[in-house]
C-alpha positions in Angstrom: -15.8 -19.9 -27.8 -13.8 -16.8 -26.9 -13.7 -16.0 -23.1 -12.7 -12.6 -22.0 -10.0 -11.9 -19.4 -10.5 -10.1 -16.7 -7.1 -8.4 -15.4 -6.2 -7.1 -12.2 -3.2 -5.3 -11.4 -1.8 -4.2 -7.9 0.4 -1.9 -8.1 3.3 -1.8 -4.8 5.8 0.2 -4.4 8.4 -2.5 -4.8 6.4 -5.2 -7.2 3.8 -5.3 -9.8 1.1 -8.1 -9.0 -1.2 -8.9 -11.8 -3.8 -12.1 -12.2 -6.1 -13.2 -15.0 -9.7 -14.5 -14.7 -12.3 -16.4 -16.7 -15.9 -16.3 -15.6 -16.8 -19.2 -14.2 -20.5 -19.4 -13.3 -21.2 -16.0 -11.1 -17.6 -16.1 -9.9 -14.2 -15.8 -11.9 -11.5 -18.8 -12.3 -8.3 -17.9 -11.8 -6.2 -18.7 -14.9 -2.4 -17.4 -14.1 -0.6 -14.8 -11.6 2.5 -13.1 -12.1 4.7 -11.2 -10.0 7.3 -8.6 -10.8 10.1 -7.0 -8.3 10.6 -3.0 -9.1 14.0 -1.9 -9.2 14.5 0.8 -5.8 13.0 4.2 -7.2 10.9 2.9 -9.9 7.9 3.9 -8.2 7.6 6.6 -5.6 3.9 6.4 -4.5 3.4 10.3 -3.7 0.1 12.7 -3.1 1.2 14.9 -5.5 3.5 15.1 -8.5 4.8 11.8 -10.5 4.9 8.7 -8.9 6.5 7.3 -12.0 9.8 9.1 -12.5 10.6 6.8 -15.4 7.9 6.3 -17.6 9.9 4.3 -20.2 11.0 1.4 -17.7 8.0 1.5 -15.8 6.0 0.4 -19.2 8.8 -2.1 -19.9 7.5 -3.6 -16.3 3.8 -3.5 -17.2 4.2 -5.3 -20.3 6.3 -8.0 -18.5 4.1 -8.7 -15.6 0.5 -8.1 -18.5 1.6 -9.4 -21.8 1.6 -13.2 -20.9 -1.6 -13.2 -19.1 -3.8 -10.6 -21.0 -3.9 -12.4 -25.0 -6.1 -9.5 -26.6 -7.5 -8.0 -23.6 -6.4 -4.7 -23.0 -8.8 -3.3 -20.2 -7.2 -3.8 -16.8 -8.5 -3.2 -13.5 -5.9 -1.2 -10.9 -5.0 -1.4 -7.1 -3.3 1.8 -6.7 -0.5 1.8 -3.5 -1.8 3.2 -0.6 0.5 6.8 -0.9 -1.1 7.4 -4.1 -3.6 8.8 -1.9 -6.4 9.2 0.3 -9.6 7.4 2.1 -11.5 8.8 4.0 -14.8 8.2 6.4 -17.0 10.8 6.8 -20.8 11.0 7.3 -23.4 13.8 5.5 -26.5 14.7 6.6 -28.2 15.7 4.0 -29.2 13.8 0.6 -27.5 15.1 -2.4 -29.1 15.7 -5.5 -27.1 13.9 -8.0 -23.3 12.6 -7.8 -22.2 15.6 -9.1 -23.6 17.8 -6.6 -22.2 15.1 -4.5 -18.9 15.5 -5.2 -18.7 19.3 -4.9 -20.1 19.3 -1.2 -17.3 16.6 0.2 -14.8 18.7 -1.2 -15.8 21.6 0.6 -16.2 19.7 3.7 -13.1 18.0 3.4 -10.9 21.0 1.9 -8.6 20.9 4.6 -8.1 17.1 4.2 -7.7 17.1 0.3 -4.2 16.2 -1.1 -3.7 19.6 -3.5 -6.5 22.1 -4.7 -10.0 21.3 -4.8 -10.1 21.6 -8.6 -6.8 19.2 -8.9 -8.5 17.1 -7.0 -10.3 13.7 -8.5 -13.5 12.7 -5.5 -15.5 9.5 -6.0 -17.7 8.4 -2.6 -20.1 5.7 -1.9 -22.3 5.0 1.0 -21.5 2.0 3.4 -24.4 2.6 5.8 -26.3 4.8 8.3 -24.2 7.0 10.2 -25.3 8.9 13.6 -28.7 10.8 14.4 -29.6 9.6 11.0 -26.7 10.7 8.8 -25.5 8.3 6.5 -21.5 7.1 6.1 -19.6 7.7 3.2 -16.0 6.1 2.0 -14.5 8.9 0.6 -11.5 8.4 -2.1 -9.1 11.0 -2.9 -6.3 11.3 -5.6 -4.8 14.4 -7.3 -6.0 14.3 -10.6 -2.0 14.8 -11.7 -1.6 11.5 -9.9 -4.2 9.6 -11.7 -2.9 10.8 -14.9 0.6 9.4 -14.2 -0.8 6.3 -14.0 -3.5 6.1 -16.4 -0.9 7.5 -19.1 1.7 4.8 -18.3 -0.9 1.7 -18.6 -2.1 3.3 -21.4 1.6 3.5 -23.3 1.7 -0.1 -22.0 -1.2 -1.1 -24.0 -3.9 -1.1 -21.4 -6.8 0.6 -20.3 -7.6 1.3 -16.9 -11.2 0.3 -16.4 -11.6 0.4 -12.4 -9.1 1.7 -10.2 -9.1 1.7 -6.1 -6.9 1.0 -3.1 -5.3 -1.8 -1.7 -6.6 -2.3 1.1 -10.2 -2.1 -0.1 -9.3 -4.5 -2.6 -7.6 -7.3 -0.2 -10.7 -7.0 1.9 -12.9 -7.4 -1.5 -11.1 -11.0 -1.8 -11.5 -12.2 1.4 -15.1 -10.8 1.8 -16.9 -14.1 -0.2 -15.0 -17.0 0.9 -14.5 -16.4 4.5 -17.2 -15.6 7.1 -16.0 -12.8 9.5 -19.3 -12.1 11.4 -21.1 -8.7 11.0 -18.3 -6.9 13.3 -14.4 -7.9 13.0 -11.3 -6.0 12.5 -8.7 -6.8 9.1 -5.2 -6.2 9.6 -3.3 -5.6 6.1 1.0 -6.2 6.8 2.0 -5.6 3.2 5.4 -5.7 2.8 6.2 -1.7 4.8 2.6 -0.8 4.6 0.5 -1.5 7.8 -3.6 -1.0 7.1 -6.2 -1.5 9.8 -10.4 -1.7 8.9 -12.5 -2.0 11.6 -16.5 -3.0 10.4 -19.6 -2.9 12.1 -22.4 -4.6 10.9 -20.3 -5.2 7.5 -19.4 -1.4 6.9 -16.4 0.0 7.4 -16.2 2.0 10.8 -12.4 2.9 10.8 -9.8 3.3 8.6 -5.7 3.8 8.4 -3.1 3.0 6.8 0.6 4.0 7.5 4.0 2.9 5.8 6.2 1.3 8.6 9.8 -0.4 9.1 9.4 -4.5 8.3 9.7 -5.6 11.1 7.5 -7.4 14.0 8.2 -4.4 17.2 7.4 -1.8 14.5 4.1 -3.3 13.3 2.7 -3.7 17.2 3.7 0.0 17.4 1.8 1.1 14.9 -1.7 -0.8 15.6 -1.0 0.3 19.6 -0.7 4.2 18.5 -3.9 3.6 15.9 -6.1 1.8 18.6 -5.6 4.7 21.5 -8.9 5.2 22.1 -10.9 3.0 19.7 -12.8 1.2 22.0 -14.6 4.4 23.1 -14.9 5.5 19.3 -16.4 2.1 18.1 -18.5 0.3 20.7 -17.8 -3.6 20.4 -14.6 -3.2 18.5 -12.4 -4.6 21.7 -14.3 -7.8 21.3 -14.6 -8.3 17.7 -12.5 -10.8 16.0 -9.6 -9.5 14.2 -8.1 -11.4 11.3 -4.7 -10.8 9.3 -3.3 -10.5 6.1 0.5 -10.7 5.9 2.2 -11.2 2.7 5.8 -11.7 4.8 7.8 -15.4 3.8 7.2 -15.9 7.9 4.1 -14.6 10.2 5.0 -16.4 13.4 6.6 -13.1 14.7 3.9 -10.6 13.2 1.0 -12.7 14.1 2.2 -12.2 17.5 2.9 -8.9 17.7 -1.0 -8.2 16.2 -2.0 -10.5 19.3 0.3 -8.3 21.1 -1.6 -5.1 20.3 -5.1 -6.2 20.5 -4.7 -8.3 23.5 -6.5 -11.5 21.9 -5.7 -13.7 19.7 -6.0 -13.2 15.4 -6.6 -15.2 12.9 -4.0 -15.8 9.8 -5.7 -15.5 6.6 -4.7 -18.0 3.7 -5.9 -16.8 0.1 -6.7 -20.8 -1.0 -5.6 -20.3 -4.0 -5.6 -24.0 -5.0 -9.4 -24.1 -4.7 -9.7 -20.8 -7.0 -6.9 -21.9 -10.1 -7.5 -24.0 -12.8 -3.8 -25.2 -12.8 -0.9 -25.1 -10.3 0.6 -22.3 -9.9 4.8 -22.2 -9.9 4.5 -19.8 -6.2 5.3 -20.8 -2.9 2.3 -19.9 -0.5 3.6 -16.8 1.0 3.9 -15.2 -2.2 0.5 -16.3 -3.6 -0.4 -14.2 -0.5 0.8 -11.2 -2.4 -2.1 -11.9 -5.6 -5.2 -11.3 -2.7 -5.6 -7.4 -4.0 -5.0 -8.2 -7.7 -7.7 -10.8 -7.4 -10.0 -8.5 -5.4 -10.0 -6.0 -8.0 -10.2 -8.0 -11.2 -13.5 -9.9 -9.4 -14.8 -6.2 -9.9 -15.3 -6.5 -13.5 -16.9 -9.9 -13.5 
């Protein structure tokens, strides 16, 4: 019998991260990862214009780090770099009609936040939960519809069709969500090689949200989470107690583990992905860079 693949791809501004998955039951097998370094310039995550400047070599890379895992599959599901553009958490009050009319009120409530013209603008929202005085909380995802093209036209010169796409973050969080128990309220730091994301849940939704390219380094990364939490505890009852775990693709954590203890004056939790409990061989990658396939996972468990 034929099994399909299911393909994920994260896409970083220095490395392309790809995995393939079998179904296995109501969960996927992992079956292969691959990682690919980027050349400096390759890829210039951006709000607006192309993040690709060379199309040509950047298809070269996607068919290096896809063609060995996908056999005949060509749909592929995509974790776009945080700076290709925008989340956002806001809450509505009243109860839209259908997802179109949806869509059309958030951006003109968020006009002033979007990355370009409203009409350039590509909007998909979900709910995550009740918001105050009986609003209701909505994740709010933003990319410039020139953006989107850029990549969708690339995959697709590649060979591949993008069948999902989302963020990074989200999609590190979507791995970790079933195999490790976090409690209803906890706090996921995301140290991705420069990019530093912080998600804060209550009662399993996200709260709070940010993410911000930073220098690699240890005394930047405690910066960065000490400027994000000013003010936090008032904003998000509970969230100065709540467990906070971390995700850090670096070769070593001792130094950015404690600088995260550092900043939220308690002591985190470093996540391992387990990957020898998800594979059905060994894979040929040393554990801190089987770290880096967490996103690529998370978003290829999406199409199972």
């Amino acid at each position: 019998m034929i099994r399909r693949t299911y393909l994920g791809l994260d896409i970083r501004s220095g490395e392309l991260r790809a995995v393939a998955l079998h179904r296995h039951g109501r969960s996927g097998r992992l079956t292969n990862g691959r990682l690919l370094p980027l050349r400096d310039g390759l890829l210039r995550p951006a709000l607006r214009g192309a993040n690709i400047p060379d199309r040509r070599l950047f298809v070269k890379a996607l068919q290096e780090v896809l063609h060995p895992l996908a056999g005949t599959e060509e749909r592929v599901a995509v974790s776009l770099p945080e700076g290709a553009g925008r989340l956002l958490l806001t809450e509505v009050g009243e109860t839209f009609r259908s997802r179109e009319e949806g869509v059309e009120i958030l951006r003109w409530q968020l006009k002033n936040q979007l990355p370009g013209e409203a009409k350039e603008v590509h909007l998909d929202y979900q709910s995550i939960g009740p918001g105050q005085n009986g609003r209701t909380r909505l994740l709010v995802g933003l990319v410039a519809q020139d953006v989107l093209l850029d990549y969708e036209e690339t995959l697709a010169a590649a060979g591949y069709g993008a069948q999902l796409i989302d963020f990074h973050p989200l999609n590190v969080y979507n791995f970790y969500r079933p195999r490790l128990e976090m409690g209803n309220d906890f706090i996921l730091v995301g140290v991705d090689r420069q990019t530093l994301s912080l998600q804060v849940y209550q009662d399993r939704a996200l709260a709070f949200y940010r993410a911000r390219d930073v220098e690699s380094s240890p005394t930047r990364v405690f910066q960065e989470l000490a400027r994000s939490l000013a003010g936090q505890s008032e904003k998000i009852p509970g969230s100065g107690r709540a467990p906070v775990f971390l995700h850090c693709d670096w070769p070593e954590t001792g130094d950015v583990s404690a600088a995260v203890d550092s900043a939220f004056g308690r002591e985190s939790t470093l996540l391992d992905v387990n990957l020898q409990q998800l594979a059905t061989g060994a894979l040929d990658l040393p554990p801190w860079r089987a770290r880096g396939l967490a996103a690529a996972i998370g978003v290829a468990e999406r199409l199972l």
